[in-house]
Structure formats: structure tokens, C-alpha cells
C-alpha positions in Angstrom: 84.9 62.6 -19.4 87.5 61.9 -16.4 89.7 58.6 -17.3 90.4 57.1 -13.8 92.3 54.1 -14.8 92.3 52.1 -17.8 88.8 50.8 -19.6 87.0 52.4 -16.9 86.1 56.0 -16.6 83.9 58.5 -13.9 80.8 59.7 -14.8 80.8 62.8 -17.2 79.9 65.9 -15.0 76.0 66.3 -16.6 75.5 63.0 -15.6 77.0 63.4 -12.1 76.0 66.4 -11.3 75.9 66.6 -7.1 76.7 63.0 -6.7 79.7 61.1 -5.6 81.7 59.4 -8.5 84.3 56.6 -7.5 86.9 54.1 -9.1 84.8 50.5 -9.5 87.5 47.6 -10.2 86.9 44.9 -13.0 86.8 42.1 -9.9 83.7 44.3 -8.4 81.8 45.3 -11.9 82.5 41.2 -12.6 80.6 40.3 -9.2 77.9 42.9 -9.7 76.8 41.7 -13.4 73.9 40.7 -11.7 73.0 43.7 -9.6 69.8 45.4 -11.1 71.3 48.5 -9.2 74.2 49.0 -11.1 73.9 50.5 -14.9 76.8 49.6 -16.9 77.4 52.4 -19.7 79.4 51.5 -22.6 80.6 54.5 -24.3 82.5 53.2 -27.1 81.0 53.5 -31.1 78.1 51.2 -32.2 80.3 49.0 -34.2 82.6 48.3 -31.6 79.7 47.6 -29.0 78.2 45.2 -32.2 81.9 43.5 -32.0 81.4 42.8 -28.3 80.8 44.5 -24.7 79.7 43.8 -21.6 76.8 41.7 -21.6 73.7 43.7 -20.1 75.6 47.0 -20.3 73.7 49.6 -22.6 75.9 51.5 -25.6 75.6 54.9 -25.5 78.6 56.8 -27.9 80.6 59.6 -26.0 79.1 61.8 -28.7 75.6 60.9 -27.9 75.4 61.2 -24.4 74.3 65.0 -23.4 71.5 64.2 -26.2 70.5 60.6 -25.2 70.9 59.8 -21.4 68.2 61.1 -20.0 66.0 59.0 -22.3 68.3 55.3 -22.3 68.8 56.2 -17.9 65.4 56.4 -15.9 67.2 57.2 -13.3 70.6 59.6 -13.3 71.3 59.0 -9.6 71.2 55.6 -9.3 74.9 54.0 -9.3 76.4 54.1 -12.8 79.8 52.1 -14.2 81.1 54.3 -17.3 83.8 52.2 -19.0 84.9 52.5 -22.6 88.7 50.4 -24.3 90.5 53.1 -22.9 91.8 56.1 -23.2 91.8 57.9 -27.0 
């Protein structure tokens, strides 16, 4: 997974594959909360989702996602916001 600035990273390149990846600021993820549009992916470990994230953003573990995406993301080309605590 591409880290593109701090807490937020690009899609991972099975999720992306053939579409356009960009940098999202915090200010624009913080007004787009709301948009039904936008999935938020957390990517950090269960616990530390549990100890707080995003709210309506779904957890999915770096480890996890090759197995599990497809089946928590109806839709892999709809616009996607990947952010995790940082880089590790």
C-alpha cells in the first residue's frame, strides 16, 4: 500500500486496478462524512478500530484485504478513502 501523506494512504493496486487514485485532504474527508459516495477504509487492527476511528468508516486490517474486500465493498470502483495512523 502507497503512503501519500500522513494517516492517509492510495488504494492498494488490487483494489485500484485501472482507476485513478488521488490525495483526499482531512478538510475534504471531514466535509464528505456524509457523502454516501465516498467509502472510508480504515486499515488499521481491530483493536485499534474498537479504540476509535472514523465514524461510518468500515475496518478492514491491511492483512485482510486481498481476502475480504470484495465481500465488505459492493462496489471496487466507486470512490474509496484508505487511511490508517500512519506510516509503520
Amino acid at each position: 500500500m502507497e503512503v501519500v501523506e500522513p494517516g492517509l494512504v492510495a488504494k492498494p493496486k488490487s483494489m485500484a486496478s485501472g482507476h485513478d487514485e488521488r490525495v483526499i485532504s482531512r478538510e475534504e474527508l471531514a466535509t464528505r462524512l456524509e457523502d454516501r459516495a465516498l467509502v472510508i477504509l480504515n486499515v488499521m487492527p481491530k483493536e485499534t478500530y474498537a479504540d476509535g476511528h472514523i465514524p461510518g468508516s468500515i475496518n478492514l486490517p491491511v492483512a485482510e484485504i486481498e481476502a475480504k474486500a470484495r465481500a465488505l465493498i459492493s462496489n471496487l470502483a466507486q470512490e474509496i478513502a484508505v487511511y490508517c495512523a500512519g506510516p509503520t
